[in-house]
N, C-alpha and C positions, 0 to 999 in steps of 0.2 A: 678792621678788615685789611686783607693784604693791599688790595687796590680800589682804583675810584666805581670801575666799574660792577663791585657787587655788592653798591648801592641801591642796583637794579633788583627787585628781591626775583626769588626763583620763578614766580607765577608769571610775570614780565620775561624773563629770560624763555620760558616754555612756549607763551606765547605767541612769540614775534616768528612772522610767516618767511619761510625762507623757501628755496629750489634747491640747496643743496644734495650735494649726494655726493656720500663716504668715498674716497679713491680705494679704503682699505678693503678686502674680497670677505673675510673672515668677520661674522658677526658681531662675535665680543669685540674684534681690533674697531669695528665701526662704530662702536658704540664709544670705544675710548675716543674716535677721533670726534664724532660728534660734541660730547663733551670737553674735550679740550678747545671747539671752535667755537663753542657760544658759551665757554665759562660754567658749564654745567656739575656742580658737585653731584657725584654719582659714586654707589657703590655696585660693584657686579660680582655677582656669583651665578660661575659660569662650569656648568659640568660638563666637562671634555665627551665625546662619546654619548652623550642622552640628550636627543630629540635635537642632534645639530645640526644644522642647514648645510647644505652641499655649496659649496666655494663660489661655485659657476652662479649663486641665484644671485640674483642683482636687482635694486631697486625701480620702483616706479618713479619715470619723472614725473616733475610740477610741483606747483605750491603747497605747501600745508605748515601746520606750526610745528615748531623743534621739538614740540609733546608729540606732535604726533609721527614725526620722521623717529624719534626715538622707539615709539611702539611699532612702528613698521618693519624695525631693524629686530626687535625682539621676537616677532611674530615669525621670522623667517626661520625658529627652533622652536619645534611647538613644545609649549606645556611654560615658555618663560612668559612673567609678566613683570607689567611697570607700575611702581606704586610710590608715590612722593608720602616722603617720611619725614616731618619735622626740617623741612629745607635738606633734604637728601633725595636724589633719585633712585629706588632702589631698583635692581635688574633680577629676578632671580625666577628659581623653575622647582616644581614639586618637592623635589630633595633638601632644599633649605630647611624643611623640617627635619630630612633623616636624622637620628639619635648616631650615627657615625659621622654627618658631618661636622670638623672640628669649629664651625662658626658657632654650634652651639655647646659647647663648653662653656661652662659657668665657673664664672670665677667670683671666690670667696671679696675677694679688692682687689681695684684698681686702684693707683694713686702716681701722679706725678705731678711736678712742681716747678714749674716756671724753666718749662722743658721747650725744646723745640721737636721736630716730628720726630727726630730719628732716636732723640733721648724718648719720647711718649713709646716707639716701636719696641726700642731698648726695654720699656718699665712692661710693656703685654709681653713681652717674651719672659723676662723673669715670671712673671706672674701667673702663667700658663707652667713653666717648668713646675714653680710653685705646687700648683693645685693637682696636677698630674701626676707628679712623683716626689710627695711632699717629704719620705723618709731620703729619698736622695741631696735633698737640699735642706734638713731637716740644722743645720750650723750654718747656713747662708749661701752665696754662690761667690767666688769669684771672678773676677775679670769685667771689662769694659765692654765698647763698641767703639766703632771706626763708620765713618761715612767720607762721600766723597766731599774734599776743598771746593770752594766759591760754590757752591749749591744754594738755590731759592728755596729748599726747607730751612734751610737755616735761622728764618725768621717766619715769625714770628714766634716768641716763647708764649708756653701758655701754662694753665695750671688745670685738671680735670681731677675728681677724686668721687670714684663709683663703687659702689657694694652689690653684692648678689647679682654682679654682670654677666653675660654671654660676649665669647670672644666678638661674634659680630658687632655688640653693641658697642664695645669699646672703637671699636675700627670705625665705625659711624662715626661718633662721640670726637675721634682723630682728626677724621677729616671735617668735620663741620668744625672746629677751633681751628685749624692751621688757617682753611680761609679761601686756599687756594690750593686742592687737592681731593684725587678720586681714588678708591684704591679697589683691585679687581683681585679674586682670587681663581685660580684654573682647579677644579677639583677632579680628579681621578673615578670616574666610575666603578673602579675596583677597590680602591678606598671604601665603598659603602656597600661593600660584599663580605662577606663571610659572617662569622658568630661573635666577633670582636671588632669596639676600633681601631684601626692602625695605629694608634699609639698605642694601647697598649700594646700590641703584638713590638713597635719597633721602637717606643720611647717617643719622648717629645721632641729630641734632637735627631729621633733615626729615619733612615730610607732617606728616597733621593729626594722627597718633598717632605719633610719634616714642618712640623704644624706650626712650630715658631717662627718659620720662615715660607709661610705657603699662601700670604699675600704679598700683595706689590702698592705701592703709595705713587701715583704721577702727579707730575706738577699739572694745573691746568694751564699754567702762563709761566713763561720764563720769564728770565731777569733782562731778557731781550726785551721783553714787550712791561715788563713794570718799570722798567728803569724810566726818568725824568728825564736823563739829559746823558751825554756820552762826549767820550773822547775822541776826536779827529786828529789824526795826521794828512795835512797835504806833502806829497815829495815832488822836486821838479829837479831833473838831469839834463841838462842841454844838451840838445838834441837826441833826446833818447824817453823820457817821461816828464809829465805833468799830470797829475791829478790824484784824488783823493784815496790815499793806500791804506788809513784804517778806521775805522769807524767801533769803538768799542762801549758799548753801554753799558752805566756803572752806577750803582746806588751807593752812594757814598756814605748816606747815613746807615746805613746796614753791614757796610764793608763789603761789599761783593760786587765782582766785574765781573763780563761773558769774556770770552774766549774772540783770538780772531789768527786769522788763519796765515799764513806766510803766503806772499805773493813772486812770483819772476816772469820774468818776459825780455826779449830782445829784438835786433835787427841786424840788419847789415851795419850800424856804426857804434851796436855794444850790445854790452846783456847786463840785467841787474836780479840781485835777490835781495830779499825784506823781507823782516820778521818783526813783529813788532809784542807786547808784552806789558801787562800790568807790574810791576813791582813790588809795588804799594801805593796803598788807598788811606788819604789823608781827611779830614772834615770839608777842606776846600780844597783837596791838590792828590794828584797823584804823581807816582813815579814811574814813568813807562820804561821799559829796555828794550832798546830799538836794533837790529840790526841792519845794515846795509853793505852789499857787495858789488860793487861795479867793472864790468870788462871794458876795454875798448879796443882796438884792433890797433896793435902797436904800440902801448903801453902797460906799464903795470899796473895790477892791480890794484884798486881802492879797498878798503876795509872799513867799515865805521861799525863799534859797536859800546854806545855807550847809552847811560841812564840819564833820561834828561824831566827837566821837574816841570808838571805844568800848573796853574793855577787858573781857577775859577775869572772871568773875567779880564783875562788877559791873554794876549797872543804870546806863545812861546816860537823864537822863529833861531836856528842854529845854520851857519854855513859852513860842514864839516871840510867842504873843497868849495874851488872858487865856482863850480859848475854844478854845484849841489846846493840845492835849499829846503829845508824841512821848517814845516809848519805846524803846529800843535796847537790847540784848544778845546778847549770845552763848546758845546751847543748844546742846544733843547732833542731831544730824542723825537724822531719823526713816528708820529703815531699813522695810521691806516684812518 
């Protein structure tokens, strides 16, 4: 499992009584947000235009269990329902049966092998091209995929290998192995109009929602909230800053670090900017690249931009000028 916390099995997670209420206005976005705040693996199949709730309706306050704040949210588009599937929430409304919605595409195989999500997303798209327009790739396909750097899909690898599937089942099948993932698809009401599927009419690749690309995979937890433990920098400027300017959380056995943002600020006796930056990620040490700009009113400017190495258990401490002190280390990641 990706983290500690989905040890908790699903029945526990549905049950625990909470007051919450969604900030998002739009049902399906409340639903994502529900599950990404109690860790809920969900898939939603949400048809845009049939039986959707008007923006404006809003929840009732008070207690009830995550099961049932979740069916509250469904109810508010009639004709969806909620149904737990083999540790899956599923979301969906009369149409999941229609013979034009592409969830139910059947596919001859599935198979991937010690993939992670975007390699597994990679192997249903082939495989869907596959079955759809078998004499088009009737010699194989070329070409790869791309996804975004430092991403929490990125782990964990897995292995899935299915026969006589429906694309929905693989999507299932996706997110119950990743671990830590819900994926929603927006279906078009006109999609399940006429005398044909939209693929056949536009190809597996065609139109502006093509079927190989007409869901979405979210994380339920970043690498903000699984990470252990994280990098700090303290900066102190005489008479101008002190205190703590990054906090970066990093899963070192994975290789992946968050992101952090550039800071500045001044006064009447200067102004500074900071930037600061992973480099690279070592088994016990990273490389950050730090930038620092300092003003002061009647002198020149300062510059500092350099890579400075930290390690696990040890303070890294540099005095680029006599009035500057930078502080680096490692701590334990502050959990909620």
């Amino acid at each position: 499992m990706v983290r500690s916390v989905h040890a908790q099995s699903l029945e526990e997670k549905l049950a625990t009584a909470t007051d919450y209420v969604p900030k998002a206005t739009a049902p399906s976005d409340q639903l994502v947000e529900v599950a990404r705040r109690f860790n809920i693996p969900m898939g939603i199949e949400w048809v845009d235009g049939a039986g959707t709730a008007p923006l404006d309706q809003t929840l009732r306050p008070g207690k009830r269990s995550v099961k049932e704040l979740i069916e509250e949210i469904a109810s508010l588009s009639p004709g969806y329902r909620v149904e737990v599937d083999n540790g899956l929430v599923r979301i969906y409304s009369p149409e999941a049966l229609h013979p034009f919605n592409f969830l139910n595409i059947r596919l001859k195989s599935y198979t991937v092998n010690d993939e992670d999500l975007f390699g597994a997303e990679h192997g249903l798209r082939l495989a869907i091209r596959f079955t759809l327009q078998p004499a088009k790739y009737r010699f194989g396909y070329a070409g790869g995929y791309g996804h975004p750097a430092n991403h929490v899909f990125q782990f964990p690898k897995f292995t899935l290998s299915e026969s006589n599937v429906t694309v929905r089942e693989v999507l299932n099948a996706i997110a119950l192995a990743q671990g830590n993932a819900l994926w929603i698809t927006r279906i078009k009401t006109e999609d399940l109009q006429g005398d044909e599927p939209g693929w056949t009419r536009k190809g597996a690749d065609g139109g502006d929602s093509p079927v190989t690309s007409a869901w979405h995979f979210l994380p339920l937890a970043e690498i903000s909230q699984l990470a252990k433990e994280q990098v700090a920098v303290d900066v102190t400027i005489d008479g101008l800053l002190d205190e703590r300017m990054t906090t970066i959380p990093v899963m070192l056995e994975r290789g992946l670090s968050d992101a952090a943002p550039g800071r500045g600020g001044g006064s009447s006796t200067g102004s500074y900017r900071y930037g600061a930056s992973i480099a690279k990620l070592g088994k016990d040490c990273v490389t950050l690249s730090v930038q620092l700009n300092v003003e002061r009113p009647g002198e020149a400017d300062f510059t500092f931009d350099k890579k400075i190495e930290i390690h696990k258990d040890h303070i890294t401490e540099i005095r680029p000028e006599s009035r500057i002190v930078i502080r680096a280390y490692f701590e334990n990641a502050a959990k909620p």
